[in-house]
N, C-alpha and C positions, 0 to 999 in steps of 0.2 A: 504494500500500500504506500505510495506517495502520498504526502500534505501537500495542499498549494491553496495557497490563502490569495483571491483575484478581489482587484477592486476596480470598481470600475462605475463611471456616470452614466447615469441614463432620465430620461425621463419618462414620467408614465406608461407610453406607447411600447418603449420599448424595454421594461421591466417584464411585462409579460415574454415579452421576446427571451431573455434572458432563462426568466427560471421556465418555459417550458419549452424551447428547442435548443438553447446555446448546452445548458447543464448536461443534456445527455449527449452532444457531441468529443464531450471530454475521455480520454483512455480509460481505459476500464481500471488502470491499477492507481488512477487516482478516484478516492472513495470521501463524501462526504467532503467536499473543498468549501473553505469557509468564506462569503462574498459577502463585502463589505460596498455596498453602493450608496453612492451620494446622488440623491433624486436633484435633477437642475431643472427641474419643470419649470418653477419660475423664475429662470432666468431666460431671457431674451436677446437673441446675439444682436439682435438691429438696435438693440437700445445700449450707446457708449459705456453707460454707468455701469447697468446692471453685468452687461459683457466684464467690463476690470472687475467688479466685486466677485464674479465666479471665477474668473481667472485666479484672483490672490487667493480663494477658498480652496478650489481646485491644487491648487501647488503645494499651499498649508498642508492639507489634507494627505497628499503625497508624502512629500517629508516627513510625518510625523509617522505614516505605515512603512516606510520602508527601514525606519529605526525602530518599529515594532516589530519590524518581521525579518531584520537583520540576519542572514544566515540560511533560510527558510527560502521555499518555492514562493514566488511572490510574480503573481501576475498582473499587469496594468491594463486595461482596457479603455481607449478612448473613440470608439467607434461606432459608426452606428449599428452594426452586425458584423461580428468576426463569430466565424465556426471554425473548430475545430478539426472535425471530421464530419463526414456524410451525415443525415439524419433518418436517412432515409433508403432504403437499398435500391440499387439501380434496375 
């Protein structure tokens, strides 16, 4: 069994996306990976403010898990859909 602790932003839409087709594209010999996401719903990239305020939180946020997990499987996701592997069989 591999740990791998992923964090990763999303917003509403695509938290569903997340815990029910990204989760099972993961290897089988990692079991139970612990995901740590920060919902940006309301943040708005057209709007200058709110965009820097996610930005400084977003980076904070970072920094502070990658000295929690110092040493550890540590995945970063800042996308709108990353897979893994297939979900589905051809």
């Amino acid at each position: 069994m591999k740990k791998l602790n992923v964090i990763t932003f999303v917003t509403n839409d695509y938290l569903d996306i997340l815990k029910h087709f990204w989760l099972a594209t993961l290897p089988e010999e990692v079991e139970d990976p612990t995901i740590k996401c920060v919902n940006v719903s309301g943040y708005h990239r057209h709007n200058p403010d709110k965009a820097k305020r996610l930005e400084v939180l977003r980076t904070d946020f970072i920094c502070r898990q990658i000295k929690a997990n110092f040493g550890e499987n540590l995945m970063m996701i800042d996308a709108d859909v990353a897979f893994a592997a297939p979900f589905v069989e051809d």
